[in-house]
Backbone as a chain_set.jsonl record, in Angstrom:
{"seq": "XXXXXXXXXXXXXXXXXXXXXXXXXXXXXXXXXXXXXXXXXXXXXXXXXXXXXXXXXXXXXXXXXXXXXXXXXXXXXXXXXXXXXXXXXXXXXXXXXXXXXXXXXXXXXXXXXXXXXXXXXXXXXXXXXXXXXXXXXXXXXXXXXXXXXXXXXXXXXXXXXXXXXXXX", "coords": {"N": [[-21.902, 97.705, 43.122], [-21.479, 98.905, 46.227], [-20.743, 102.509, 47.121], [-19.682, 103.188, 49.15], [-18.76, 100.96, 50.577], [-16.07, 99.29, 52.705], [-13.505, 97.374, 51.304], [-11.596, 94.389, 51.284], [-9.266, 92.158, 50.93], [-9.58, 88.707, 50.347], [-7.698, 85.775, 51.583], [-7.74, 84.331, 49.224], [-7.513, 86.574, 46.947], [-4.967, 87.701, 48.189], [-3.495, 85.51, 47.797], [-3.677, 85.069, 44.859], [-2.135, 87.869, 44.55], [0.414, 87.301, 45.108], [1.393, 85.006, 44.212], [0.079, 84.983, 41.908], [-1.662, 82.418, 40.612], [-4.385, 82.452, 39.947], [-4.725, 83.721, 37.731], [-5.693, 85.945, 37.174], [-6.578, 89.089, 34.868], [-4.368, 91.606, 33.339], [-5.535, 94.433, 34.499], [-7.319, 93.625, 36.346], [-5.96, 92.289, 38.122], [-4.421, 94.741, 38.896], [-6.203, 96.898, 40.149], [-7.158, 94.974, 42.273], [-4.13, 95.066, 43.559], [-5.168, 97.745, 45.198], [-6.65, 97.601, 46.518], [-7.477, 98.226, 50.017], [-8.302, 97.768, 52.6], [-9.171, 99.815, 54.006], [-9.628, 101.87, 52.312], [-12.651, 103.221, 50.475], [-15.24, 102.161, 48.3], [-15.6, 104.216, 46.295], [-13.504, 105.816, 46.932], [-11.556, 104.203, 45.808], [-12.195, 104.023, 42.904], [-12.086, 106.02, 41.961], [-9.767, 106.316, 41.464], [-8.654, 105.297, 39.076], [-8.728, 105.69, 35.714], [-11.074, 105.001, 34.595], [-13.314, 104.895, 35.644], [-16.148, 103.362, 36.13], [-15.335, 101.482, 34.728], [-13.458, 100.405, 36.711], [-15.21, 99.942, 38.67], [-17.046, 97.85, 38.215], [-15.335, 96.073, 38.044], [-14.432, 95.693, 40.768], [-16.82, 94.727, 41.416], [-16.851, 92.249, 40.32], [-14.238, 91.165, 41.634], [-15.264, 90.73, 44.172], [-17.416, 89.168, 43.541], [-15.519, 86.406, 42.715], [-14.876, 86.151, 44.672], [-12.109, 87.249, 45.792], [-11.867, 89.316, 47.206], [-13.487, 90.968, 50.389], [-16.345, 92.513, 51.925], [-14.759, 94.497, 54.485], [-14.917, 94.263, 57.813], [-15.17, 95.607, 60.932], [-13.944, 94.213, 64.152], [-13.997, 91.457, 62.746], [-14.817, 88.019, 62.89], [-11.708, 85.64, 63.484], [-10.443, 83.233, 61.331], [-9.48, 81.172, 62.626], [-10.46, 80.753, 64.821], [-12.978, 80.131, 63.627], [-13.755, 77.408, 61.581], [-15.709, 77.644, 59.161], [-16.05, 80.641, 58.401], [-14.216, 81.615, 56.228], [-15.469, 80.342, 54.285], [-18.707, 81.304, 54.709], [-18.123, 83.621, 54.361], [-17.491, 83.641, 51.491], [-19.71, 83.121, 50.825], [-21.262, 85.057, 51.639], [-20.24, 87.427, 50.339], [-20.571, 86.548, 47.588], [-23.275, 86.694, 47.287], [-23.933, 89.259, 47.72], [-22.497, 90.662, 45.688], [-24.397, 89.914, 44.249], [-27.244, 90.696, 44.354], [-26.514, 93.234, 45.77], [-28.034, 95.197, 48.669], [-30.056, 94.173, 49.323], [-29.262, 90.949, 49.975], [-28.578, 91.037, 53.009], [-30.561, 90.062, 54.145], [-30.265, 86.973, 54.17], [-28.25, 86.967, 55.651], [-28.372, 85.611, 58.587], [-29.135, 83.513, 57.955], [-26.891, 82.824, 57.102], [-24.665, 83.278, 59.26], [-25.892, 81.488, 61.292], [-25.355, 78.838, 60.579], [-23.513, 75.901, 61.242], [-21.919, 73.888, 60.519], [-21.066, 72.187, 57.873], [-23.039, 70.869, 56.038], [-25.129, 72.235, 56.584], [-24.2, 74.567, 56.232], [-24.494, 73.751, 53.246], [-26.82, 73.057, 52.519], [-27.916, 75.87, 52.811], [-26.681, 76.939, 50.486], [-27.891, 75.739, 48.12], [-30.208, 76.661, 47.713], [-29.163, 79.221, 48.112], [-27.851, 79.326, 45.505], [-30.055, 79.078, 43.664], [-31.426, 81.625, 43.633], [-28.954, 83.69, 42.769], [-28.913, 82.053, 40.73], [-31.106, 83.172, 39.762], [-30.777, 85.855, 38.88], [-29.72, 85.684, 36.387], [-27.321, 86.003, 35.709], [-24.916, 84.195, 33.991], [-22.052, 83.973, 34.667], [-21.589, 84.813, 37.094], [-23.124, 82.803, 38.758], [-21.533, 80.934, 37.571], [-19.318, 81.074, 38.86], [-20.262, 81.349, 41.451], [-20.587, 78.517, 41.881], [-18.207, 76.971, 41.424], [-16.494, 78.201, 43.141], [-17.908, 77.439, 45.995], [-17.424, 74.616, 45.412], [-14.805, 74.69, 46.392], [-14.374, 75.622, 48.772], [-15.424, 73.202, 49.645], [-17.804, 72.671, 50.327], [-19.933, 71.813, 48.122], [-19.54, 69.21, 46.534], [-20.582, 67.164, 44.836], [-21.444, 65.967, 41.477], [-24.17, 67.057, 41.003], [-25.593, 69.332, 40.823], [-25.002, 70.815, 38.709], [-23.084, 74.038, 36.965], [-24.052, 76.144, 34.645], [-22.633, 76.33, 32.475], [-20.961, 73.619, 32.223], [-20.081, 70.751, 31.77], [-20.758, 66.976, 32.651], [-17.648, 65.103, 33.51], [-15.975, 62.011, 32.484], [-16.467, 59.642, 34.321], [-13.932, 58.305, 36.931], [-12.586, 55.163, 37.676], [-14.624, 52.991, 37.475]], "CA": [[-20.899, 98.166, 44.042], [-22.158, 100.192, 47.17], [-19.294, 103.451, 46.746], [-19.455, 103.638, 50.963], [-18.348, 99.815, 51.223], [-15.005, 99.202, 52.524], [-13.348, 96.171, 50.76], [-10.313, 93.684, 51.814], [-8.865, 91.242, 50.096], [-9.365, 87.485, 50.944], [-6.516, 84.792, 51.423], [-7.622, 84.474, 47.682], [-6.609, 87.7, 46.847], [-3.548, 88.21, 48.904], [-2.536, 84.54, 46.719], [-3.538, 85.969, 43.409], [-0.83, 88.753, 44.539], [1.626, 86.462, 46.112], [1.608, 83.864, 43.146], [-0.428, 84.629, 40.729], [-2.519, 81.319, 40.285], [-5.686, 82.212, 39.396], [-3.936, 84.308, 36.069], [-6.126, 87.326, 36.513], [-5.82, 89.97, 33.796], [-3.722, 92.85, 34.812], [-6.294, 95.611, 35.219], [-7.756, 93.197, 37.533], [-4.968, 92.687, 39.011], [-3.93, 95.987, 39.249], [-7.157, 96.463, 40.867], [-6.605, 93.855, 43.455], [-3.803, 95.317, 44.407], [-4.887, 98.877, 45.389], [-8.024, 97.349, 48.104], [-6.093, 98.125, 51.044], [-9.718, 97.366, 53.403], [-9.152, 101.254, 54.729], [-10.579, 103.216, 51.485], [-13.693, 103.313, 50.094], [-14.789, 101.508, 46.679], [-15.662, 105.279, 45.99], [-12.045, 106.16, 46.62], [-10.676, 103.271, 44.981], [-12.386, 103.7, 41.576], [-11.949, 107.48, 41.826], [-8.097, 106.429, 41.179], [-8.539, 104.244, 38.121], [-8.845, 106.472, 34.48], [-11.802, 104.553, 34.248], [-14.091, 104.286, 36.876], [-17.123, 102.947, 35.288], [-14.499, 99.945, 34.789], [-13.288, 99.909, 38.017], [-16.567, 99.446, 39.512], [-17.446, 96.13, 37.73], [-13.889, 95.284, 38.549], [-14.855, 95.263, 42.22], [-18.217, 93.592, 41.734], [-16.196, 90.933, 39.864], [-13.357, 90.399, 42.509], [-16.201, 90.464, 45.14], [-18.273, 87.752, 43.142], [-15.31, 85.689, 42.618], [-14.261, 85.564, 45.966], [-10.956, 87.929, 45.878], [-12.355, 90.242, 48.121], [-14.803, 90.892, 51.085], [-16.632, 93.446, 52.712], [-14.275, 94.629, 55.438], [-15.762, 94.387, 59.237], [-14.392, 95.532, 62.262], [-13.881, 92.972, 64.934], [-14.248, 90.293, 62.392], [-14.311, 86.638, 63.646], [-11.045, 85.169, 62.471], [-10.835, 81.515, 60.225], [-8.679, 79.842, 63.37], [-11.953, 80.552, 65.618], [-14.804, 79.493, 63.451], [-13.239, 77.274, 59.636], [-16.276, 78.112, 58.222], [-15.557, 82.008, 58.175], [-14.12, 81.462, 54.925], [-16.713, 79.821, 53.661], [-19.722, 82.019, 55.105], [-17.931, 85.568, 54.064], [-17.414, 84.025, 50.081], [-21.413, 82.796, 50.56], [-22.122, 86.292, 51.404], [-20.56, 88.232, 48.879], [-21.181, 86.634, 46.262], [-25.101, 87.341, 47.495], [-23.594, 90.535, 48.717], [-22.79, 90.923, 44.265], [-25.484, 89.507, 43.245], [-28.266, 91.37, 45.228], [-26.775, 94.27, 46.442], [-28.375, 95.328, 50.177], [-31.051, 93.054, 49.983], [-27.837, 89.956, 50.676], [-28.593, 91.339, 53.954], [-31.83, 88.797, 54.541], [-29.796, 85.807, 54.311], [-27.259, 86.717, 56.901], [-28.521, 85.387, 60.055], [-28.894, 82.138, 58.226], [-25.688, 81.932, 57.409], [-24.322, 82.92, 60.489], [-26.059, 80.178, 62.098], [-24.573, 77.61, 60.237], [-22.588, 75.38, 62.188], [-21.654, 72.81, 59.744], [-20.451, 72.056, 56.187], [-23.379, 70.28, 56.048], [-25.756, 73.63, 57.118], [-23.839, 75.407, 54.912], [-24.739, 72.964, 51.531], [-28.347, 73.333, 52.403], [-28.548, 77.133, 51.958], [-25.966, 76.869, 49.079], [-28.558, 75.121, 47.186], [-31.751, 77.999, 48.138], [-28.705, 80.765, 47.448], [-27.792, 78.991, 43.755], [-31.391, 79.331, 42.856], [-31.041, 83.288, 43.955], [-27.988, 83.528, 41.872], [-29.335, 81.826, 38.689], [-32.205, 83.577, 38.924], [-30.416, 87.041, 38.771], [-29.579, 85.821, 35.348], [-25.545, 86.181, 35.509], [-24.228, 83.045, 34.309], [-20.802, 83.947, 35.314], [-21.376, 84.907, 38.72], [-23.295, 81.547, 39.096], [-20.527, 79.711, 37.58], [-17.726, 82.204, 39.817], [-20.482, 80.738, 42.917], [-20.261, 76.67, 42.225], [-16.416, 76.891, 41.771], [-16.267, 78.553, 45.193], [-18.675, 76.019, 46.622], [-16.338, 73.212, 45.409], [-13.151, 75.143, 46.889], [-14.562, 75.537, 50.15], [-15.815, 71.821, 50.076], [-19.611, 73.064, 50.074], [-20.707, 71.073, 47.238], [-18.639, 67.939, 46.133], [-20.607, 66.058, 43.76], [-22.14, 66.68, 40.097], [-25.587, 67.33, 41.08], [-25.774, 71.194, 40.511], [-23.498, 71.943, 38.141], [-23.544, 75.399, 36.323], [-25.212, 75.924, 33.105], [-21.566, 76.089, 31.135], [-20.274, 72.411, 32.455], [-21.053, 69.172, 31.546], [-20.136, 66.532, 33.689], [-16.559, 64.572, 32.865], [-15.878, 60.451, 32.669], [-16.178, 59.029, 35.688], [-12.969, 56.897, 37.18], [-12.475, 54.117, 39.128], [-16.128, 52.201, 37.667]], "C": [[-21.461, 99.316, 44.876], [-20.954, 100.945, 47.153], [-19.15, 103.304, 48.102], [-18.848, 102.43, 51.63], [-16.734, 99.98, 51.095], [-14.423, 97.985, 52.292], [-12.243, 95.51, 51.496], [-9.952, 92.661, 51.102], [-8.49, 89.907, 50.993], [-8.105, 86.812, 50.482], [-6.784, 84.577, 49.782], [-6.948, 85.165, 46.776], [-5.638, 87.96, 47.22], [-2.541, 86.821, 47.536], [-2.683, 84.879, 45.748], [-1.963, 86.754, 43.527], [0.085, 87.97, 44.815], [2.002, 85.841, 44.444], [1.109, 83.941, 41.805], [-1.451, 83.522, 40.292], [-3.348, 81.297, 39.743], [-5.569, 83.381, 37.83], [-5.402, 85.573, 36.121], [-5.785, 88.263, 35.533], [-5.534, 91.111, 34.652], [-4.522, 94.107, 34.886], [-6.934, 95.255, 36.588], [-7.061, 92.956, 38.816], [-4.526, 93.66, 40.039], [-5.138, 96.675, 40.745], [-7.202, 96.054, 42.466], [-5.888, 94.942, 44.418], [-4.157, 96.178, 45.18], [-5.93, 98.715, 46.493], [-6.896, 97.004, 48.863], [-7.084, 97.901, 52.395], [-9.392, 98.47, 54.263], [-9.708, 102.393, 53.614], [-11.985, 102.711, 51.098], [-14.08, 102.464, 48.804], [-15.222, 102.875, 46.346], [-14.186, 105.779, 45.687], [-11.219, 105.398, 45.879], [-10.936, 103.439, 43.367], [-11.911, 104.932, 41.216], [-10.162, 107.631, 41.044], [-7.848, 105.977, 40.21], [-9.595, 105.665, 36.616], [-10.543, 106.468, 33.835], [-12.954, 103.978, 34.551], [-15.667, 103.349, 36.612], [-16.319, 101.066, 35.4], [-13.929, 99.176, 35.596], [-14.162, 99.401, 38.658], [-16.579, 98.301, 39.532], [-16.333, 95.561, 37.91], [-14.209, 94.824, 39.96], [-15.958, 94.308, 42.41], [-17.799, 92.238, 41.588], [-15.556, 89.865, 41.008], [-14.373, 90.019, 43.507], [-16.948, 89.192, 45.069], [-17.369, 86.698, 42.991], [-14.261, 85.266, 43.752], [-12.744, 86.296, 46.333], [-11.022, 88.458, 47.024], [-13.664, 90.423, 48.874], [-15.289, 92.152, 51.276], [-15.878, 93.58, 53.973], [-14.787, 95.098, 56.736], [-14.926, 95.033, 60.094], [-14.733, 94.945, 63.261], [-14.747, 91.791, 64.404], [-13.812, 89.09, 63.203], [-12.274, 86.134, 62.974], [-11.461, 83.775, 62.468], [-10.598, 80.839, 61.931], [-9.823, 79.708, 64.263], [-12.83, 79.948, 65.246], [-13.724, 79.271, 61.582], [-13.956, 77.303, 59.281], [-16.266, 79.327, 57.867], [-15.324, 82.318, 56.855], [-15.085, 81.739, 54.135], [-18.043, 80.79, 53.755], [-19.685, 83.149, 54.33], [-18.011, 84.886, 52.412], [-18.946, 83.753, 49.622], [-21.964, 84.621, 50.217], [-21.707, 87.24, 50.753], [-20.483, 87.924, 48.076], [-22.604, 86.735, 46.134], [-25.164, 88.799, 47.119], [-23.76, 91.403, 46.956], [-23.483, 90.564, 43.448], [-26.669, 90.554, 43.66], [-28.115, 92.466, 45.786], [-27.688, 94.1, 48.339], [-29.123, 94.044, 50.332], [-30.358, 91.409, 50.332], [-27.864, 89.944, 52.008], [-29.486, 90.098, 54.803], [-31.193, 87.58, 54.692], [-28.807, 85.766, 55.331], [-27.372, 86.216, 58.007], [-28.601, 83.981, 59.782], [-27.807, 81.343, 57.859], [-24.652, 82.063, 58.655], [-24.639, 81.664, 61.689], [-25.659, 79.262, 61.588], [-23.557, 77.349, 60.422], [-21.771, 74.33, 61.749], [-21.18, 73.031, 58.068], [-21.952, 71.297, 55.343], [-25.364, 71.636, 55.542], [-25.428, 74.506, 55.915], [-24.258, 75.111, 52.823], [-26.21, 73.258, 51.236], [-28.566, 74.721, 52.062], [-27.497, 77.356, 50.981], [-27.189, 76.816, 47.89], [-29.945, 76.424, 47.277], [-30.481, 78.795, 47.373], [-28.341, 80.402, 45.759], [-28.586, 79.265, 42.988], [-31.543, 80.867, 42.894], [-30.075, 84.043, 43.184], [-28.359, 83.073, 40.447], [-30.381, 82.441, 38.334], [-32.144, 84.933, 38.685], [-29.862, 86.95, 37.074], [-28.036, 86.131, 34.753], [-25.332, 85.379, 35.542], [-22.896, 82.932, 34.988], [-20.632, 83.893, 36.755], [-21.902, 83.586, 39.723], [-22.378, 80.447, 39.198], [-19.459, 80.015, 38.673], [-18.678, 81.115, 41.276], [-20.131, 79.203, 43.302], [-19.014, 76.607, 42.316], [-16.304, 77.298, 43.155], [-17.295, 77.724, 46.144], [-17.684, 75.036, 46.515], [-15.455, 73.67, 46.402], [-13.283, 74.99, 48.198], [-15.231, 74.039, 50.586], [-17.637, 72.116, 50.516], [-19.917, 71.972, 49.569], [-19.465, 70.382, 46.804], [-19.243, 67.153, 45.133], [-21.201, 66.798, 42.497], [-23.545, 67.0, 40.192], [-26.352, 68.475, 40.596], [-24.511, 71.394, 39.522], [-23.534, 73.001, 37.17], [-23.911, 75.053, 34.961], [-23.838, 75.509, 32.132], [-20.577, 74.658, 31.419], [-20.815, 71.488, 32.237], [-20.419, 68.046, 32.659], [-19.247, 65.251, 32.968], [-16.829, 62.654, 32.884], [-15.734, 60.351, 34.478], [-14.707, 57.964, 36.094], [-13.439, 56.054, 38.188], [-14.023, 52.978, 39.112], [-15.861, 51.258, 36.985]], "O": [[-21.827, 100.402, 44.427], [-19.939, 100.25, 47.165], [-17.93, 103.29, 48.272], [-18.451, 102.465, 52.795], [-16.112, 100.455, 50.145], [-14.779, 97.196, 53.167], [-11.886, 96.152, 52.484], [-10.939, 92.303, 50.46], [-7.649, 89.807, 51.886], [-7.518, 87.048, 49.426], [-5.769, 84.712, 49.099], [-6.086, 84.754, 45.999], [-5.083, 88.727, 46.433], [-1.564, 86.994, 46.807], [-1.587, 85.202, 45.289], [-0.948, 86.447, 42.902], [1.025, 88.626, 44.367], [2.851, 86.34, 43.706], [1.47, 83.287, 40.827], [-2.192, 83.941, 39.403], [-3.533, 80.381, 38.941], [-6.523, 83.615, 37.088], [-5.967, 85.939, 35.09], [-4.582, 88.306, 35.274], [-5.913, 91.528, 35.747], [-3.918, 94.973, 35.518], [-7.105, 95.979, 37.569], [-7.324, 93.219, 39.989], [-4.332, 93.62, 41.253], [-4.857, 96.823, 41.935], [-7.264, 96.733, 43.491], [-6.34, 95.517, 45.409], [-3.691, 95.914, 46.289], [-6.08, 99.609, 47.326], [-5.954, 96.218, 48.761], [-6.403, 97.865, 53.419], [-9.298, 98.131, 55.443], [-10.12, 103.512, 53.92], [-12.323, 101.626, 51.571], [-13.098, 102.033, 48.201], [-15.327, 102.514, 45.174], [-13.741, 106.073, 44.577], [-10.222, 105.867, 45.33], [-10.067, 103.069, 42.578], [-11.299, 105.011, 40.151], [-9.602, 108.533, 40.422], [-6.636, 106.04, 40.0], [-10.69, 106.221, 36.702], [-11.116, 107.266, 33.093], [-13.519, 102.998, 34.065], [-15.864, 102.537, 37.516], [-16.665, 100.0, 35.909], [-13.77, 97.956, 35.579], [-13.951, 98.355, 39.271], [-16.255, 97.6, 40.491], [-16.367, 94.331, 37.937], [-14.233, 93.626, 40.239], [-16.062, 93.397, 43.232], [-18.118, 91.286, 42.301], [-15.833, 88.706, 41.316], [-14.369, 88.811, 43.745], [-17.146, 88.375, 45.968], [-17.997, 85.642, 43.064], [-13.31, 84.484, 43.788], [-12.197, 85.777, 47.307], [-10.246, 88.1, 47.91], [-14.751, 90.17, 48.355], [-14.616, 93.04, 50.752], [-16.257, 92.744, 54.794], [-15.101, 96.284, 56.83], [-13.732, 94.909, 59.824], [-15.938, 95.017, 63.503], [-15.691, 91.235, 64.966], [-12.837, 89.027, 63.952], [-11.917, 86.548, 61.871], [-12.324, 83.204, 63.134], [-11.458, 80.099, 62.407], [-10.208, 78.563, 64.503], [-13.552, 79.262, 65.969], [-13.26, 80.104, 60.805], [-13.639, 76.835, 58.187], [-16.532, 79.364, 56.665], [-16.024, 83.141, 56.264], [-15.487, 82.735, 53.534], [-18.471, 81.061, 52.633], [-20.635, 83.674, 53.749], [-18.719, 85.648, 51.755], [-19.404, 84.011, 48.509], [-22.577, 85.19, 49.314], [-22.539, 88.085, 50.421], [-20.267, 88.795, 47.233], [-23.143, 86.85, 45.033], [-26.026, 89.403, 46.481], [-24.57, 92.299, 46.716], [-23.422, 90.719, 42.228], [-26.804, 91.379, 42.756], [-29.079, 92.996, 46.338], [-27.827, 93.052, 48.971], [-28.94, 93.135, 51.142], [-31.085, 90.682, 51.007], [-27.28, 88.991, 52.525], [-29.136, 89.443, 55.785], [-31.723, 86.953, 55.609], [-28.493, 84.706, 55.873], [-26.343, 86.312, 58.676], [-28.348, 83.146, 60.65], [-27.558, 80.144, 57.987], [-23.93, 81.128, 59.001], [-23.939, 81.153, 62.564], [-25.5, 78.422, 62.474], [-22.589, 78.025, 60.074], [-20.939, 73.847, 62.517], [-21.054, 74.058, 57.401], [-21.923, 71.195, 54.117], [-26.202, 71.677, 54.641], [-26.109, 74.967, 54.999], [-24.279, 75.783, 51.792], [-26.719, 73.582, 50.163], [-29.319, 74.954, 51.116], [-27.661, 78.515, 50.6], [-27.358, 77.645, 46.996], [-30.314, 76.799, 46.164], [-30.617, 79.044, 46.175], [-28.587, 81.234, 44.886], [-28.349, 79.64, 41.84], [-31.882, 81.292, 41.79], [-30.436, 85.189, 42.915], [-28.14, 83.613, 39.363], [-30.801, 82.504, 37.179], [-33.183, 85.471, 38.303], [-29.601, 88.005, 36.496], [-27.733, 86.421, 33.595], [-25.276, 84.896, 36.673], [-22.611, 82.003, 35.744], [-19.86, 83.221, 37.439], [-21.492, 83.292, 40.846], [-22.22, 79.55, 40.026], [-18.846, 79.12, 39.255], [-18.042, 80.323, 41.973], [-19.669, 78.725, 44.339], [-18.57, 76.149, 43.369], [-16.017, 76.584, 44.117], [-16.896, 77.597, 47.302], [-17.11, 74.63, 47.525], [-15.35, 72.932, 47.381], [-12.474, 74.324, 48.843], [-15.508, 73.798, 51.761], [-18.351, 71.296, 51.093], [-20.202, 71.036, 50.315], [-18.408, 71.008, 46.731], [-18.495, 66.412, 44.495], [-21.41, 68.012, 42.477], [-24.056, 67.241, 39.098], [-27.476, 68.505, 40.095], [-23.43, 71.97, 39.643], [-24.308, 72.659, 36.277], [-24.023, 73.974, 34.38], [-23.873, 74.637, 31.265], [-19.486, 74.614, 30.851], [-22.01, 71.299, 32.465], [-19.58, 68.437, 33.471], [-19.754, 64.512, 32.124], [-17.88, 62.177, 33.312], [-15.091, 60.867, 35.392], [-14.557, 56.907, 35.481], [-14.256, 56.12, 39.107], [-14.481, 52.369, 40.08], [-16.691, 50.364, 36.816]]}, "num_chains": 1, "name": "protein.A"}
């Protein structure tokens, strides 16, 4: 967690709060709610009893797609529907790698496709598994599926096996 980054909470996050769905636990939660993409993650942990715990709370939501790095004069989704997709590529780089996440940005900005996007999926997976965090690997293929990245069983994280097939 860089303390100087300012965070925001993706349509992920805002539905976590809204609904609930993805059954976070409630520190994480709690968490969640308090990225308002105007403080600091310095100021944000500074507020939590437990900052040490907060931290990795942020790295978490960050790696599992809750929350982004907040831009000013971001693109929005209705302009460019990969947006989504691009911003949960790059932080979960962004928590895996810290600054150096930075190197890969220009090639995912250029990707123009779903197609573009699968190809450096597969380069950033290997970047990701080789940081040695199964979770944050597994947190990346689930968000690959979601965003329609990756669709078939080819890659699938170290803790899945792959189910019956229908319809053969």
């Amino acid at each position: 967690m860089d303390p100087d980054v300012v965070y925001a909470k993706t349509a992920k996050g805002l539905d976590e709060i809204r609904w609930r769905r993805h059954k976070l636990p409630a520190r994480l939660r709690a968490l969640l709610i308090t990225i308002d993409g105007k403080s600091t993650a310095a100021a944000l942990v500074s507020r939590f009893s437990m900052p040490e715990q907060a931290a990795a709370g942020i790295d978490g939501l960050l790696a599992c797609g809750f929350i982004e790095v907040a831009t000013e004069g971001q693109e929005s989704a209705a302009a460019d529907p990969l947006l989504p997709a691009r911003q949960f590529m790059r932080n979960s780089l962004l928590a895996v790698m810290g600054a150096d996440a930075d190197y890969f940005r220009a090639s995912l900005d250029s990707a123009r496709s779903l197609e573009a996007l699968a190809e450096l999926a597969s380069e950033f997976l290997d970047v990701v598994l080789a940081s040695g965090d199964r979770s944050a690997a597994d947190a990346f293929i689930a968000g690959l599926r979601e965003f329609g990245i990756v669709q078939d069983a080819a890659r699938l994280s170290p803790t899945e096996s792959p189910g019956p097939r229908s319809g053969a």
